[in-house]
C-alpha positions as CSV (number, residue, x, y, z in Angstrom):
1,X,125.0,37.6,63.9
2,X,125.4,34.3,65.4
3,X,122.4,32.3,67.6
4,X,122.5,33.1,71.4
5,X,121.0,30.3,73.3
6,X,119.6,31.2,76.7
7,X,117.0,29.6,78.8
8,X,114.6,31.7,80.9
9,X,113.1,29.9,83.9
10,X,109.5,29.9,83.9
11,X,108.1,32.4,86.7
12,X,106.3,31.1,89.5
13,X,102.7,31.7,90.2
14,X,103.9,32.9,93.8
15,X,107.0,35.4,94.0
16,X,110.1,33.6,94.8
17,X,113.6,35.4,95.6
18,X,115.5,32.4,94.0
19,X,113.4,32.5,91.0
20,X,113.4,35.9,90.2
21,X,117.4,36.0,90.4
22,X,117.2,33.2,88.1
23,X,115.6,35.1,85.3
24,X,117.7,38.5,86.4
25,X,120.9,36.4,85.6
26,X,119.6,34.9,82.6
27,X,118.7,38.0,80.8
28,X,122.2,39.4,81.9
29,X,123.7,36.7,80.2
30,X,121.3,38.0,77.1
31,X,122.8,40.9,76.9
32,X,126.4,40.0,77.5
33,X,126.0,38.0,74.7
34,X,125.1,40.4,72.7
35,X,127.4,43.0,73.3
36,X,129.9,40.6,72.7
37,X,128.8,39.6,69.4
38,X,128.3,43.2,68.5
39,X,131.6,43.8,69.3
40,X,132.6,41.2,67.1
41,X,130.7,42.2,64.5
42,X,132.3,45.3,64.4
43,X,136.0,44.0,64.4
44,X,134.9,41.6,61.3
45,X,133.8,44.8,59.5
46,X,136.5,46.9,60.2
47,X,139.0,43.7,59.2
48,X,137.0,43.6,56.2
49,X,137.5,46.7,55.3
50,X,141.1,47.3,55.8
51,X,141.6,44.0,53.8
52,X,139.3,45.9,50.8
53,X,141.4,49.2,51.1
54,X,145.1,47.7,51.2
């Protein structure tokens, strides 16, 4: 699986709107990340193992 690099903005000691949205659309970037490299995973396998079967 390859390295996901994301940065998470520190939270404030007071709420801020801004700040929270910043961390909401940093951990969906997390976990688009990782469904994409899941995804890719899987088509590496299944490449993998049509190449071993032919």
């Amino acid at each position: 699986m390859a390295k996901l690099v994301t940065n998470l903005p520190e939270p404030k000691m007071e709420y801020d709107v801004q700040n929270q949205r910043l961390i909401n659309l940093s951990i969906k970037q997390i976990v688009e990340k990782l469904n994409f490299s899941y995804q890719q995973d899987i088509k590496n396998e299944q490449n993998t193992f049509n190449w071993f079967i032919s």
